[in-house]
Backbone of each chain as ProteinMPNN parsed JSONL, in Angstrom:
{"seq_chain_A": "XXXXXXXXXXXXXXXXXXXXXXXXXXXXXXXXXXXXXXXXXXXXXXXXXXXXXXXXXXXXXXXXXX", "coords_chain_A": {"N_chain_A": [[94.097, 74.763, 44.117], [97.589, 75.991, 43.209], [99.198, 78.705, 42.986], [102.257, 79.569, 41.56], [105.46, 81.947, 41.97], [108.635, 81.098, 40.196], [111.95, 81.54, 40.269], [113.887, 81.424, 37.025], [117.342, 80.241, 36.479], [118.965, 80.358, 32.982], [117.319, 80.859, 31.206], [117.488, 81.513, 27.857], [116.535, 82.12, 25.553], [113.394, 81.927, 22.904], [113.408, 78.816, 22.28], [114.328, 78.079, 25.112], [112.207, 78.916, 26.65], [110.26, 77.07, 25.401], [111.06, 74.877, 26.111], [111.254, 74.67, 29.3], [108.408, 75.541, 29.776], [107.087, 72.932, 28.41], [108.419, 71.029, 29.972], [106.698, 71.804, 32.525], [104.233, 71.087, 31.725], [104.41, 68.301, 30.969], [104.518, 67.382, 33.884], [102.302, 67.031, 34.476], [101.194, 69.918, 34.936], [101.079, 74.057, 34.77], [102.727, 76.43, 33.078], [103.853, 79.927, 32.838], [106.17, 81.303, 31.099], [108.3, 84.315, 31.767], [110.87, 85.556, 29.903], [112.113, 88.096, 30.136], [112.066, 88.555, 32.414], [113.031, 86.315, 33.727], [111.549, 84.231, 35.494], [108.987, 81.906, 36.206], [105.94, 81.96, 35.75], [104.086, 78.866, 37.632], [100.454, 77.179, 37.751], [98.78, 74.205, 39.888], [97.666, 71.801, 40.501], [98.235, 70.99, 43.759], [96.909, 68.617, 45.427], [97.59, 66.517, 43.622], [100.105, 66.846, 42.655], [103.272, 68.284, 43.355], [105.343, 71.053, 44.275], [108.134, 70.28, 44.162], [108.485, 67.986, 42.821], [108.247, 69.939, 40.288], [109.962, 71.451, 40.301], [112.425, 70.131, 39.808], [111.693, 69.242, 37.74], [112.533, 70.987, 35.935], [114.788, 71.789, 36.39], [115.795, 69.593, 34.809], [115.787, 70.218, 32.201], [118.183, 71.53, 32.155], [118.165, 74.419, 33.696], [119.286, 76.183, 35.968], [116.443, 76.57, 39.343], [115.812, 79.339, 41.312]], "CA_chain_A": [[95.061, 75.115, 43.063], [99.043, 76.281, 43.567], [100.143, 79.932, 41.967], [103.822, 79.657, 42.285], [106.492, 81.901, 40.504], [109.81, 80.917, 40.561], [113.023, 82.444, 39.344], [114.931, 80.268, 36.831], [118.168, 80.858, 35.983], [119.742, 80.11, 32.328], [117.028, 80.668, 29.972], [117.752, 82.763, 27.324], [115.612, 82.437, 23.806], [112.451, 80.997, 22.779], [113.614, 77.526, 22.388], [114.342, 77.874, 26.291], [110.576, 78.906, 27.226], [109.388, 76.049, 24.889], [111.003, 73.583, 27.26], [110.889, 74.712, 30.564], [107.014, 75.229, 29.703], [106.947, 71.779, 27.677], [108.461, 70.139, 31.208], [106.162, 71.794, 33.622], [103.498, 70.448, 31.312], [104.642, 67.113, 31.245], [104.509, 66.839, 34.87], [100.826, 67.732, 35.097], [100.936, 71.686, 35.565], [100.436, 74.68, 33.467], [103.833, 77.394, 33.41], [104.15, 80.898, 31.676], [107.729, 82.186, 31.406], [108.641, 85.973, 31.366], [111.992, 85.608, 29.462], [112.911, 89.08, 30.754], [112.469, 88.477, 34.338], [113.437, 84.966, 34.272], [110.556, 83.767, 35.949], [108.112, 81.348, 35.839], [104.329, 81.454, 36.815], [103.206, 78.169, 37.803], [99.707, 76.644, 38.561], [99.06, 72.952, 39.763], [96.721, 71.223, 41.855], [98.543, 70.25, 45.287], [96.693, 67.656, 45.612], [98.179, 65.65, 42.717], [101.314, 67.414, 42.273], [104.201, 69.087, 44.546], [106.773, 71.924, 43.764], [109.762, 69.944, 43.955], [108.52, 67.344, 41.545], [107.67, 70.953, 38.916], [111.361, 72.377, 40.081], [112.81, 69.113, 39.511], [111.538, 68.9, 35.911], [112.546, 72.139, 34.755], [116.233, 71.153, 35.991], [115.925, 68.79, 34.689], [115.945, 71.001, 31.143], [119.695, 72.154, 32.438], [118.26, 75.458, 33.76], [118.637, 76.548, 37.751], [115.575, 77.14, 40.176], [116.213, 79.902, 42.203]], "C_chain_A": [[96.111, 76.064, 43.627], [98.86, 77.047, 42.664], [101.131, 80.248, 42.42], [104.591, 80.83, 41.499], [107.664, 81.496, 41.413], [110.55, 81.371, 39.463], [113.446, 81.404, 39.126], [115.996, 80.741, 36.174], [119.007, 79.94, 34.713], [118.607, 80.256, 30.753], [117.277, 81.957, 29.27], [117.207, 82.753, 25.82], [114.305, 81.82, 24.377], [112.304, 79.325, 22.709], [113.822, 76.923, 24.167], [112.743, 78.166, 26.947], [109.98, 77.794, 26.742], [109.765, 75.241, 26.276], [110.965, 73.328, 28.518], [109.329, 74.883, 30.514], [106.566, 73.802, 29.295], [107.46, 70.914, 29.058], [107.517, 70.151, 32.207], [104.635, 71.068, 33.19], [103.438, 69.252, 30.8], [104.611, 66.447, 32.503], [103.015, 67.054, 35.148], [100.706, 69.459, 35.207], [100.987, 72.563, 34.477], [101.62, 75.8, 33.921], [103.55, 78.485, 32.567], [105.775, 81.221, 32.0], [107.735, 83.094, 31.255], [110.332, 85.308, 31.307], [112.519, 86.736, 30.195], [113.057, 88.746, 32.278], [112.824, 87.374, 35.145], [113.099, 84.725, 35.319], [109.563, 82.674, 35.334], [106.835, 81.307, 36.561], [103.83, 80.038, 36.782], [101.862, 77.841, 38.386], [99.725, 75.421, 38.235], [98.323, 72.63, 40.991], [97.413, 70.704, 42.858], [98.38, 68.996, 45.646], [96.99, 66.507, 45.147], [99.206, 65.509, 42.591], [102.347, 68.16, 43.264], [105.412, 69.834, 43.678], [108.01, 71.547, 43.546], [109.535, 68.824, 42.867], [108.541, 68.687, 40.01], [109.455, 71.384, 38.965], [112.052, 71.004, 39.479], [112.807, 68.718, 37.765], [112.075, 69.678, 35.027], [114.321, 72.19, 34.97], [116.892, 70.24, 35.589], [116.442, 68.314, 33.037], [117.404, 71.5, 31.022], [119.148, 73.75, 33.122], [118.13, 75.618, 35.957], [117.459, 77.192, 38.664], [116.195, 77.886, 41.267], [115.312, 79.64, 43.585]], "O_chain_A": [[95.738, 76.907, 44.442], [98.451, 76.645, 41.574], [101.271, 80.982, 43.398], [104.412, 80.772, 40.282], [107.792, 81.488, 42.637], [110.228, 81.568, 38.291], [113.604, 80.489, 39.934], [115.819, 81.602, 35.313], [119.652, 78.958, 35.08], [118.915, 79.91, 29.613], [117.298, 83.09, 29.751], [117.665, 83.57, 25.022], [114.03, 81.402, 25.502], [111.288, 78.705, 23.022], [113.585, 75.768, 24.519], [112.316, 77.388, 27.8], [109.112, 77.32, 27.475], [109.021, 75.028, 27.233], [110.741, 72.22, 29.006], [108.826, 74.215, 31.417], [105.561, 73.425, 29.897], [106.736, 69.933, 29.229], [107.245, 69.129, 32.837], [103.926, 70.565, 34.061], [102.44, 68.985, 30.131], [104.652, 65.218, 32.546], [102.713, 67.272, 36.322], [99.717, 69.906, 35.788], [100.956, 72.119, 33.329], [101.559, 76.139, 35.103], [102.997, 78.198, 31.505], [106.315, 81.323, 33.101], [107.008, 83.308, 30.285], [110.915, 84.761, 32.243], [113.439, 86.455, 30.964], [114.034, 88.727, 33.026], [112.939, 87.223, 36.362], [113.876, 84.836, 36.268], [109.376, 82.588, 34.12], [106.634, 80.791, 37.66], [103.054, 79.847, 35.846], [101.807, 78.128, 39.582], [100.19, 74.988, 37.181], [98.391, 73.089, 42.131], [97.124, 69.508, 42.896], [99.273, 68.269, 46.083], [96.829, 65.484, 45.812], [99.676, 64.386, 42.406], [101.706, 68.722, 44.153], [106.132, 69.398, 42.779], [108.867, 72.181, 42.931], [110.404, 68.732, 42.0], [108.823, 68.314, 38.871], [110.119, 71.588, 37.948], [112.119, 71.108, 38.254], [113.575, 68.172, 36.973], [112.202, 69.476, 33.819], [115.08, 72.517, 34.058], [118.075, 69.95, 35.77], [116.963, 67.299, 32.576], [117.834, 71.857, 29.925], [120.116, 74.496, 32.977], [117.292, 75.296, 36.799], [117.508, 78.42, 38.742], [116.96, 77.35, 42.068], [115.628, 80.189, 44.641]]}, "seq_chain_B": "XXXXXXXXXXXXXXXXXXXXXXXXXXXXXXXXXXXXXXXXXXXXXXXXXXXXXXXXXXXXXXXXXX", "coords_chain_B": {"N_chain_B": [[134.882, 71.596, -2.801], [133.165, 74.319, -0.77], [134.378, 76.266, 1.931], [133.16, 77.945, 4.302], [132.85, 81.253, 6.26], [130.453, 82.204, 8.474], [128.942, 85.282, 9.758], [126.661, 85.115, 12.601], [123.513, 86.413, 14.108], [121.767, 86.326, 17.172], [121.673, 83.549, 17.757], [122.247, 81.815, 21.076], [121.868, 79.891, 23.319], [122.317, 76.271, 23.645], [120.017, 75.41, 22.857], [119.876, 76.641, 20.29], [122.131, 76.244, 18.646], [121.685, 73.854, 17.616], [119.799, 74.377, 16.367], [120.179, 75.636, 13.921], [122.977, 74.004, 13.593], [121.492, 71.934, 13.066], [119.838, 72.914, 10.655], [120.97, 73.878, 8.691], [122.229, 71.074, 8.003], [119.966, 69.852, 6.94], [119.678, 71.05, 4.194], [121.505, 70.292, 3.539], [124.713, 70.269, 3.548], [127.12, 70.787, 6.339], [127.631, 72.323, 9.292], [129.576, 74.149, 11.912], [128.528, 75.277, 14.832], [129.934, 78.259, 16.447], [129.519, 79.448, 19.323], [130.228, 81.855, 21.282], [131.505, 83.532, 19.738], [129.533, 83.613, 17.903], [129.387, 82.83, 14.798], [129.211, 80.659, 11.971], [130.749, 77.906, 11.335], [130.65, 76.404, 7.518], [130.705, 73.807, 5.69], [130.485, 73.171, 2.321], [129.125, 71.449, -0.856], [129.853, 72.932, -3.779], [129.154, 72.49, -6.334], [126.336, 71.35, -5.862], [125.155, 72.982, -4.445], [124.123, 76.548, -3.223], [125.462, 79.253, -1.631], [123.561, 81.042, -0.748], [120.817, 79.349, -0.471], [121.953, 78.169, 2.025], [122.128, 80.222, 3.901], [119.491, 81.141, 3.68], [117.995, 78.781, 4.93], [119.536, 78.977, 7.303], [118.204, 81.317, 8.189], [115.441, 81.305, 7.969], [115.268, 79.806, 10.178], [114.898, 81.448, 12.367], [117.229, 83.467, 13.044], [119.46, 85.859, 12.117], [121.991, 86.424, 9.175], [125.159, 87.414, 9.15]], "CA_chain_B": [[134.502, 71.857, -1.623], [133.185, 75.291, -0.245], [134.795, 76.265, 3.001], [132.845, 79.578, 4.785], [132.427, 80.979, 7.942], [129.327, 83.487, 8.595], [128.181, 85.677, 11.017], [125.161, 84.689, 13.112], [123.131, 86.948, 15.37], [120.649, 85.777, 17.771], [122.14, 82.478, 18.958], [122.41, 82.183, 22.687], [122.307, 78.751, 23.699], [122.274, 75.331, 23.145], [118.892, 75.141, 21.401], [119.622, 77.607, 18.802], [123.257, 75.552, 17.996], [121.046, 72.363, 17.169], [118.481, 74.84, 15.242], [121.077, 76.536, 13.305], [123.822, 73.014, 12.571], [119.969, 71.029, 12.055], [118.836, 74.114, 9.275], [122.536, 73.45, 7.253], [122.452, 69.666, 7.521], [119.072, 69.569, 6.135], [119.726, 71.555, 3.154], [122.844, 68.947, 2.493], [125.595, 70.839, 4.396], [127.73, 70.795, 7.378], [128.036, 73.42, 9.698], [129.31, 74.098, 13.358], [128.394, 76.806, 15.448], [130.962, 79.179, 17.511], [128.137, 80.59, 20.146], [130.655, 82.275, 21.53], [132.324, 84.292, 18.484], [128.704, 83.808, 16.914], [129.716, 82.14, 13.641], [129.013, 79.205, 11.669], [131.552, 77.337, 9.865], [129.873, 75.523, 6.843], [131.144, 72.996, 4.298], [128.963, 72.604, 1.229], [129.827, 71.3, -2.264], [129.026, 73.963, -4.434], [128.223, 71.833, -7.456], [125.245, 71.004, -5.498], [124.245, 73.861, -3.232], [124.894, 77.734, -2.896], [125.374, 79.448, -0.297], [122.213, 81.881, -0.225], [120.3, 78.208, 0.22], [122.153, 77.746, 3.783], [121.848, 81.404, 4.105], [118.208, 81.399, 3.691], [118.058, 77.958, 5.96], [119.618, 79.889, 8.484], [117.314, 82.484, 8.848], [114.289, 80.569, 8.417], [115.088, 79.5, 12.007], [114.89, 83.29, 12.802], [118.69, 84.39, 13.194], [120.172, 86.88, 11.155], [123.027, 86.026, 8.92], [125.311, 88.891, 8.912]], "C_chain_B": [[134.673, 73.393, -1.311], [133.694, 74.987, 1.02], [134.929, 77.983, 3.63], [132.591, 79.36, 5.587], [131.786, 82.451, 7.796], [129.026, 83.786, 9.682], [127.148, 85.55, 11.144], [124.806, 85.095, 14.09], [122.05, 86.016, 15.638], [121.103, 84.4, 18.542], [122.395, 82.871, 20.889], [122.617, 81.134, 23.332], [122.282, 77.474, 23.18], [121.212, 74.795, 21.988], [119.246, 75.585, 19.803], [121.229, 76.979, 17.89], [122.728, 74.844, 17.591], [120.102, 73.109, 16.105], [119.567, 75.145, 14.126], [121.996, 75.069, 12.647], [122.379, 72.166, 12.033], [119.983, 71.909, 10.406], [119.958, 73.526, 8.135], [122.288, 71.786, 7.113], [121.402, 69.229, 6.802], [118.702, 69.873, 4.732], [121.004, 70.359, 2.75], [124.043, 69.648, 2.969], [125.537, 70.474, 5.075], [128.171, 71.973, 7.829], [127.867, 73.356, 11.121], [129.71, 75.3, 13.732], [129.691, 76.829, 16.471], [130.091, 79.973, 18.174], [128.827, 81.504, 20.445], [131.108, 83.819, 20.445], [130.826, 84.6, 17.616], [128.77, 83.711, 15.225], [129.19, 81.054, 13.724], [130.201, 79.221, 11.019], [130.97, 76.13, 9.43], [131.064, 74.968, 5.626], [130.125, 72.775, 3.449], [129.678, 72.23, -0.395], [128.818, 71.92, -3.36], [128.941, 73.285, -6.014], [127.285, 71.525, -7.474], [124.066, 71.963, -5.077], [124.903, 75.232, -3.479], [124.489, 78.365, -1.646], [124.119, 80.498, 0.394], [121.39, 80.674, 0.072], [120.576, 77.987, 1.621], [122.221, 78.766, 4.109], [120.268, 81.516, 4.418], [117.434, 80.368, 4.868], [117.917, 78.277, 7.374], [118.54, 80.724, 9.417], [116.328, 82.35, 8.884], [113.867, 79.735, 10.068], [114.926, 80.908, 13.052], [116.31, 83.655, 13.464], [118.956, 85.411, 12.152], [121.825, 86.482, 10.488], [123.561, 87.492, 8.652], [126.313, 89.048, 7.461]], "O_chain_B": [[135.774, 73.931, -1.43], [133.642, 73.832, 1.443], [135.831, 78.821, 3.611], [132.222, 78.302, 6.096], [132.258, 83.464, 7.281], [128.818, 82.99, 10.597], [126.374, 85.734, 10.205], [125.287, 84.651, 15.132], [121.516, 85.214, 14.872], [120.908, 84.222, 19.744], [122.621, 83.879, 21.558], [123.598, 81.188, 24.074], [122.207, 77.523, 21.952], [121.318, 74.186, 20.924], [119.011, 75.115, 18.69], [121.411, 77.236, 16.699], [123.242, 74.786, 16.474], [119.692, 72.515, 15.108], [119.389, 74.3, 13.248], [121.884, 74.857, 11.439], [122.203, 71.827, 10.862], [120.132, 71.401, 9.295], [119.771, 72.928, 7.076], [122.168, 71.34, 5.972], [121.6, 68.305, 6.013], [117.802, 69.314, 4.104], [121.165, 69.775, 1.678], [124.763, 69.208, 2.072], [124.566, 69.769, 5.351], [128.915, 72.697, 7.167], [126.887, 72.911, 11.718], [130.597, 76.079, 13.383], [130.258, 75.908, 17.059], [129.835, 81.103, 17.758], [128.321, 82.519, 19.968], [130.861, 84.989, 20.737], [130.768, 85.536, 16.818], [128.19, 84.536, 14.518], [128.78, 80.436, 14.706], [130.679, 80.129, 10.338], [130.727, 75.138, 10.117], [131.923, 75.562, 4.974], [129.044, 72.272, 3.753], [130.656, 72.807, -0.87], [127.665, 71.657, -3.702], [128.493, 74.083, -6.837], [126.763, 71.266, -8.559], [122.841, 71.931, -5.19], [126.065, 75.256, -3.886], [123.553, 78.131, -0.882], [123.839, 80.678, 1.579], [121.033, 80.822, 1.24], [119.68, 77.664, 2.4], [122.554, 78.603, 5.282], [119.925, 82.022, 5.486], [116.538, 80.797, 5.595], [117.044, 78.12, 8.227], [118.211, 80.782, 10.602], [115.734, 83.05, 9.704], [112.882, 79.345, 10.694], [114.875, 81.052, 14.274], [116.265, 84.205, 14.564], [118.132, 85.422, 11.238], [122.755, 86.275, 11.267], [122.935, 88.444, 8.188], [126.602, 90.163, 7.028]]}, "name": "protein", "num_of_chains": 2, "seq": "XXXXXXXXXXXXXXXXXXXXXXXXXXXXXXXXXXXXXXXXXXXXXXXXXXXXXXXXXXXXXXXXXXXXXXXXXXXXXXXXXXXXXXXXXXXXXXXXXXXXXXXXXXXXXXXXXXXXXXXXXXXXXXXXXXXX"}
Protein backbone atom coordinates (compact mmCIF):
# COMPACT_ATOMS: atom_id res chain seq x y z
CA UNK A 1 0.00 0.00 0.00
CA UNK A 2 0.98 3.78 -1.48
CA UNK A 3 0.72 6.95 1.16
CA UNK A 4 1.04 9.77 -1.22
CA UNK A 5 0.18 13.53 -0.52
CA UNK A 6 0.01 15.73 -3.19
CA UNK A 7 -0.53 19.43 -3.51
CA UNK A 8 -3.57 20.39 -5.64
CA UNK A 9 -4.08 23.54 -6.80
CA UNK A 10 -7.73 25.22 -7.33
CA UNK A 11 -9.84 23.78 -4.74
CA UNK A 12 -11.62 26.04 -2.83
CA UNK A 13 -15.11 24.85 -0.97
CA UNK A 14 -16.65 21.71 -0.03
CA UNK A 15 -18.14 20.92 -3.30
CA UNK A 16 -14.32 20.88 -4.45
CA UNK A 17 -13.21 18.12 -1.75
CA UNK A 18 -16.40 16.13 -2.71
CA UNK A 19 -14.93 15.66 -6.16
CA UNK A 20 -11.45 15.46 -6.07
CA UNK A 21 -12.20 12.73 -3.24
CA UNK A 22 -15.26 11.28 -5.38
CA UNK A 23 -12.44 10.91 -8.43
CA UNK A 24 -9.68 9.38 -6.46
CA UNK A 25 -12.38 6.97 -5.40
CA UNK A 26 -13.52 6.17 -8.64
CA UNK A 27 -10.20 5.15 -9.71
CA UNK A 28 -9.80 2.54 -6.98
CA UNK A 29 -8.04 4.62 -4.08
CA UNK A 30 -9.03 6.23 -0.91
CA UNK A 31 -8.08 10.47 -0.70
CA UNK A 32 -8.54 12.94 2.30
CA UNK A 33 -8.26 16.62 1.35
CA UNK A 34 -7.01 19.38 3.80
CA UNK A 35 -8.83 22.35 2.11
CA UNK A 36 -6.42 24.66 3.96
CA UNK A 37 -3.26 23.22 2.82
CA UNK A 38 -4.46 22.18 -0.46
CA UNK A 39 -3.37 18.82 -0.19
CA UNK A 40 -4.35 15.56 -0.67
CA UNK A 41 -3.50 12.29 1.31
CA UNK A 42 -3.70 9.43 -0.88
CA UNK A 43 -3.60 5.58 -0.28
CA UNK A 44 -3.71 2.85 -3.11
CA UNK A 45 -2.39 -0.43 -3.67
CA UNK A 46 0.58 -0.17 -6.35
CA UNK A 47 -0.03 -3.13 -7.42
CA UNK A 48 -3.39 -2.35 -9.08
CA UNK A 49 -3.13 1.25 -9.36
CA UNK A 50 -0.34 4.03 -10.28
CA UNK A 51 -0.06 7.81 -9.32
CA UNK A 52 -0.45 9.18 -12.62
CA UNK A 53 -3.62 7.30 -13.32
CA UNK A 54 -4.92 9.06 -9.34
CA UNK A 55 -3.24 12.60 -10.62
CA UNK A 56 -4.82 12.19 -13.85
CA UNK A 57 -8.32 11.80 -12.36
CA UNK A 58 -8.31 14.58 -10.10
CA UNK A 59 -7.36 16.83 -13.29
CA UNK A 60 -9.38 15.61 -14.62
CA UNK A 61 -11.99 17.54 -11.99
CA UNK A 62 -10.27 20.96 -13.55
CA UNK A 63 -7.97 21.24 -10.50
CA UNK A 64 -3.84 21.28 -10.89
CA UNK A 65 -1.44 18.56 -9.32
CA UNK A 66 1.41 20.11 -8.04
CA UNK B 1 -42.04 40.21 -13.39
CA UNK B 2 -39.64 40.64 -10.31
CA UNK B 3 -36.20 41.79 -11.30
CA UNK B 4 -33.48 41.56 -8.07
CA UNK B 5 -30.05 41.28 -7.55
CA UNK B 6 -28.69 39.92 -4.00
CA UNK B 7 -25.71 39.62 -2.26
CA UNK B 8 -24.15 36.17 -1.86
CA UNK B 9 -21.33 35.21 0.47
CA UNK B 10 -19.53 32.04 0.35
CA UNK B 11 -19.47 31.27 -3.39
CA UNK B 12 -16.04 30.55 -4.73
CA UNK B 13 -16.24 28.44 -7.62
CA UNK B 14 -17.90 26.73 -10.13
CA UNK B 15 -19.71 24.21 -7.91
CA UNK B 16 -21.31 26.67 -5.72
CA UNK B 17 -22.65 28.74 -9.18
CA UNK B 18 -24.56 25.42 -10.21
CA UNK B 19 -25.62 25.02 -6.32
CA UNK B 20 -26.81 28.47 -5.97
CA UNK B 21 -28.59 29.02 -10.09
CA UNK B 22 -29.85 24.91 -9.32
CA UNK B 23 -31.48 26.20 -5.54
CA UNK B 24 -33.49 29.32 -7.64
CA UNK B 25 -34.50 27.20 -10.62
CA UNK B 26 -35.94 24.66 -8.42
CA UNK B 27 -38.07 26.88 -6.47
CA UNK B 28 -39.47 28.21 -10.11
CA UNK B 29 -36.97 31.07 -10.68
CA UNK B 30 -34.11 32.17 -12.70
CA UNK B 31 -31.04 33.31 -11.42
CA UNK B 32 -27.33 33.94 -12.56
CA UNK B 33 -24.48 34.17 -10.46
CA UNK B 34 -21.67 37.10 -10.60
CA UNK B 35 -18.80 34.96 -8.57
CA UNK B 36 -16.86 37.63 -9.04
CA UNK B 37 -19.01 40.71 -7.63
CA UNK B 38 -20.76 37.81 -5.54
CA UNK B 39 -24.37 38.46 -6.58
CA UNK B 40 -27.23 36.75 -7.96
CA UNK B 41 -29.47 38.23 -10.40
CA UNK B 42 -32.97 36.54 -10.08
CA UNK B 43 -36.18 36.79 -12.12
CA UNK B 44 -39.26 35.44 -10.39
CA UNK B 45 -42.97 36.20 -11.00
CA UNK B 46 -44.15 37.41 -7.90
CA UNK B 47 -47.73 36.27 -8.33
CA UNK B 48 -46.25 32.96 -7.80
CA UNK B 49 -43.19 33.17 -5.58
CA UNK B 50 -41.56 35.67 -3.01
CA UNK B 51 -38.53 36.42 -2.61
CA UNK B 52 -37.74 35.09 1.07
CA UNK B 53 -38.60 31.48 -0.84
CA UNK B 54 -35.35 32.01 -3.17
CA UNK B 55 -33.83 33.62 -0.22
CA UNK B 56 -34.33 30.71 1.95
CA UNK B 57 -33.34 28.29 -1.24
CA UNK B 58 -30.28 30.05 -1.27
CA UNK B 59 -29.14 29.45 1.97
CA UNK B 60 -30.27 26.04 2.30
CA UNK B 61 -27.22 25.38 0.09
CA UNK B 62 -25.21 27.04 2.96
CA UNK B 63 -24.37 30.67 1.56
CA UNK B 64 -25.41 33.63 3.19
CA UNK B 65 -27.72 36.00 1.48
CA UNK B 66 -26.71 39.40 2.42
Amino acid sequence: MQNVTLKVEGMTCGHCVSSVEGAIKNVGATGQVDLSAKTVQIQFDESKLTLDIIKGAIEDQGYDVG
